[in-house]
C-alpha positions, -999 to +999 in steps of 0.1 A: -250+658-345-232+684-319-223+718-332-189+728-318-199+764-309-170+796-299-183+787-264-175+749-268-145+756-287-130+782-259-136+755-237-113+731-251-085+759-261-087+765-227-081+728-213-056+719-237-030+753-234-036+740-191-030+703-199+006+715-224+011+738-195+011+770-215-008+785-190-022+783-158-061+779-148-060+814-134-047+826-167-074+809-186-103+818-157-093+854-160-092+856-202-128+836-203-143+859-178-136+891-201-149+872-226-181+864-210-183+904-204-179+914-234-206+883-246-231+903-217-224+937-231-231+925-269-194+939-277-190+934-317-155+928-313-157+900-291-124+880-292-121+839-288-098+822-259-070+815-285-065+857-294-072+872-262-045+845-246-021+860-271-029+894-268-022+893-232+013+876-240+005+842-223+009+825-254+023+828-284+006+826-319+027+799-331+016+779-298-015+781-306-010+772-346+007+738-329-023+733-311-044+731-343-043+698-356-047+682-314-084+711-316-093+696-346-094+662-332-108+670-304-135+688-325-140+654-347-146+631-315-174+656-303-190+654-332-197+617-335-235+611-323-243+587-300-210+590-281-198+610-252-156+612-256-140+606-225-106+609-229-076+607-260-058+571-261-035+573-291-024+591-321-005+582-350-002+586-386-035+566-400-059+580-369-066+593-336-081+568-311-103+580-285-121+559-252-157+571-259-191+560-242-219+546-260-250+563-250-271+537-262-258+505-242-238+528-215-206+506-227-170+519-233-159+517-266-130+524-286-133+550-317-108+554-344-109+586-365-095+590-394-074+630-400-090+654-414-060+657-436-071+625-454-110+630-455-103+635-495-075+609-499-099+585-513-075+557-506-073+563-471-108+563-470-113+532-485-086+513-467-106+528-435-136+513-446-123+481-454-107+476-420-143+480-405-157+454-426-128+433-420-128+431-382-169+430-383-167+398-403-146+388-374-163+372-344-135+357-317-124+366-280-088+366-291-097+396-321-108+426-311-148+431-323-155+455-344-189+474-337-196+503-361-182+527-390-192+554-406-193+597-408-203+620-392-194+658-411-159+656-424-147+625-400-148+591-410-152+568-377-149+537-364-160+527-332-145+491-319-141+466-284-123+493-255-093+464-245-082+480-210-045+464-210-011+473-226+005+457-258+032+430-262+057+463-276+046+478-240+062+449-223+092+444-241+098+485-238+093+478-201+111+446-191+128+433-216+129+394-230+095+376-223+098+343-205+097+312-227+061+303-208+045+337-211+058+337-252+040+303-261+011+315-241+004+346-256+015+331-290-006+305-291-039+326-285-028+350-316-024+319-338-056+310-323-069+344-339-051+337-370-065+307-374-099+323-371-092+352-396-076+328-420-107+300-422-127+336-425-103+345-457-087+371-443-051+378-438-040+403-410-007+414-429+007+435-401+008+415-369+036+429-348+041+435-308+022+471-310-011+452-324-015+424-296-032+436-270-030+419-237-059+423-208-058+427-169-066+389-168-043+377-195-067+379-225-046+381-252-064+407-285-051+409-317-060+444-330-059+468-359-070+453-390-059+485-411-037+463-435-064+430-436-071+419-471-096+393-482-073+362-500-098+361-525-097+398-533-078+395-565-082+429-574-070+444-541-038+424-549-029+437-583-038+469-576-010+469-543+016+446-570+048+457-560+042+479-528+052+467-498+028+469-473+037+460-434+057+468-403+099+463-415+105+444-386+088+418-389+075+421-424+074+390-448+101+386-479+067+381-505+052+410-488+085+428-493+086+422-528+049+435-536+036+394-548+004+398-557-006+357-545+002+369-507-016+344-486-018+335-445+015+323-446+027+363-445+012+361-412+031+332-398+060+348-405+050+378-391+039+358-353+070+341-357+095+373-362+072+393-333+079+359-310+112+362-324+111+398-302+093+390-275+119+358-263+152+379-277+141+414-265+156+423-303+142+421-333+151+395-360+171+422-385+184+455-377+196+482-399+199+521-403+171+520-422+134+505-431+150+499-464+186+477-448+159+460-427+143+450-457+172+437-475+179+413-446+142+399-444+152+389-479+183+377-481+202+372-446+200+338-428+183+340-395+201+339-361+186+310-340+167+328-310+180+303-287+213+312-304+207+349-288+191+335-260+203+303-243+178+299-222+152+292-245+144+253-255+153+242-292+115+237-290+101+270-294+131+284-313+125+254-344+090+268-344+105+305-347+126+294-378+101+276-394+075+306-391+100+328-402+112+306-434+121+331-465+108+304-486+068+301-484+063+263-492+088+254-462+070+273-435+040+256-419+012+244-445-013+254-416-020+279-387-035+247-376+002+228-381+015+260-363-013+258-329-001+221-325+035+226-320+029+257-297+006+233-277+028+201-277+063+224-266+042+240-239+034+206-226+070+198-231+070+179-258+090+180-293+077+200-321+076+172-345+056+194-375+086+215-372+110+191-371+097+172-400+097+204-417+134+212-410+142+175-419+128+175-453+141+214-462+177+199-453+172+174-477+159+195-502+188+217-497+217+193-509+234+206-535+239+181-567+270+172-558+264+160-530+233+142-542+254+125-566+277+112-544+253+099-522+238+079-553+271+064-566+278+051-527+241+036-526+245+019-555+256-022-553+290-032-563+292-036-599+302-078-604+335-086-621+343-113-644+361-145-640+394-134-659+391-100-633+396-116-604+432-120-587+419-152-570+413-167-603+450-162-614+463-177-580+442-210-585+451-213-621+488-210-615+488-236-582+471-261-606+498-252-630+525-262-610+507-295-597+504-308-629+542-300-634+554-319-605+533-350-619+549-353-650+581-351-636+572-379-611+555-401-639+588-398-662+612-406-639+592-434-624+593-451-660+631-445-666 
């Protein structure tokens, strides 16, 4: 394992105050060369980069204190063996995500550290762990592969596939709306994932347009298995009862309400709210706060995305509402149900799994009222009797009046 030495670690002080433009090269050039003296001479009070930078007023202490937590990353990604960092990709509030050569196979790779801030937050360890062995169970071109985890020191690590592209959220930030051709197209090869993950047991629980990745030939990875559980993992799921874990925007209602039987269908409503974003530009619900959002994944009715867009086909915006159902059973049975109706409205055709869907949930939906009504005007006449009928009453009083008119003819005919 490489030891971070004052040398090493002046060297990245020094690079980093450049790249924040706290200083210039000459700055740094000048400060490392009076420590290099002072190295020569054996002074005892050499002085690191960091001090002698704000000794001589270029920085400031507290610029360097802000600097701490980006020095130690930068210390954690040189101290993973076997890989030479080449540059930082992305930070956020789970891990620091590097672009990293592996020495062995001279490949780029992708390596996720976890903060030293929760190297003793057992939970975050775990959860780190068990997205490793989540994606490595994993094995399909539209998932990104998972290669390796482990420690090295005090940093947990996990090295993955390097995807060279940008992300759906990317796109959208940048142009907006998707078109209706480019939405089915990338949707249909993260179902196609999906569907993978799912006959594997796993659900994703947090797909969203930041975690689909899209290549420079139109290879469409779904990444970032942080939030993956195992279906069958009943002790995972009543240990997270009642937490809500996901993205608000495109979260499901079950996941919203912490059910502990959470099951692939979470992630069909998740695809269909991010495709939802990509052929609205918006997202399905807004609100002030993660919490407003929330409330309307639960209980406000859906706005049709060809409703917000016109352009869009009834096709591709029944599949949307059905994905994005509130109620589990009416949402589709399978990701396989799901693939189908994105190929079949791509070809141009009617998504009849949808459709039957929507059909059935209408019915389901009368009230019963209206169910009774319908029953009482389906039901046969109900036959009358004899005595009932006006027709009778007519007959019987012509025949009446016939019979009359004989006996007077009969009597006076005698007389």
């Amino acid at each position: 394992m490489a030891e971070t030495t004052p040398a090493n670690l002046d060297t990245t002080i020094g690079r980093i105050v450049i790249e924040k433009g706290l200083a210039t090269r000459e700055d740094v050039e000048q400060c490392l060369s009076v420590i290099r003296s002072a190295s020569e001479g054996s002074d005892p009070n050499q002085r690191s980069l960091s001090s002698l930078l704000v000794e001589q007023g270029i920085v400031t202490q507290r610029q360097i204190d802000r600097l701490r937590p980006e020095l130690d990353e930068q210390k954690a990604g040189r101290q993973i063996p076997g890989y030479q960092i080449l540059s930082k990709l992305g930070a956020g509030a789970m891990a620091t995500v590097y672009k990293a050569r592996q020495l062995s196979l001279d490949r780029i790779v992708a390596i996720k550290v976890l903060p030293q801030k929760h190297s003793k937050d057992k939970d975050f360890i775990q959860r780190f762990y068990d997205e490793g062995k989540a994606a490595a169970k994993l094995n399909h071109a539209n998932i990104v592969g998972a290669y390796d985890v482990g420690q090295a020191g005090d940093y947990h690590y996990f090295v993955m596939e390097y995807v060279d592209g940008r992300t759906v959220y990317d796109d959208i930030s940048a142009k907006g709306a998707y078109s209706e051709e480019d939405a089915l197209q990338i949707g249909t090869q993260v179902a196609k994932a999906l569907s993978h993950a799912h006959e594997q047991g796993f659900i994703h629980r947090d797909v969203k347009p930041k975690n689909i990745m899209i290549t420079a030939d139109g290879t469409v990875k779904l990444a970032d298995m942080g939030l993956a559980r195992a279906v069958s993992d009943r002790e995972a799921a009543e240990a997270e009862a009642g937490k809500a874990y996901g993205t608000p925007y495109y979260i499901s209602p079950e996941q919203i309400r912490g059910e502990i039987a959470i099951d692939f269908r979470a992630d069909i409503y998740a695809l269909g709210a991010t495709m939802y974003h990509m052929v609205t530009g918006k997202v399905p619900y807004e609100g002030p706060n993660p919490s407003a959002v929330m409330r309307k994944h639960l209980n406000e009715d859906l706005v049709p995305p060809d409703h917000v867009n016109t352009q869009l086909t009834s096709g591709i915006s029944e599949i949307i509402e059905v994905c994005m159902a509130k109620t589990v059973r009416k949402r589709y049975a399978t990701t396989e149900d799901l693939l189908e109706d994105l190929k079949a409205v791509t070809k141009g055709d009617p998504p009849t799994i949808a459709r039957k869907m929507v059909d059935l949930a209408a019915l389901a939906s009368l009230e019963p009222d209206d169910t009774q009504i319908l029953t009482v005007r389906s039901e046969a006449p109900k036959a009358q009797s004899l005595t009932e009928q006006p027709l009778f009453w007519v007959v019987l009083a012509q025949a009446a009046a016939i019979i009359l008119l004989l006996a007077v003819l009969v009597i006076a005919l005698s007389g």
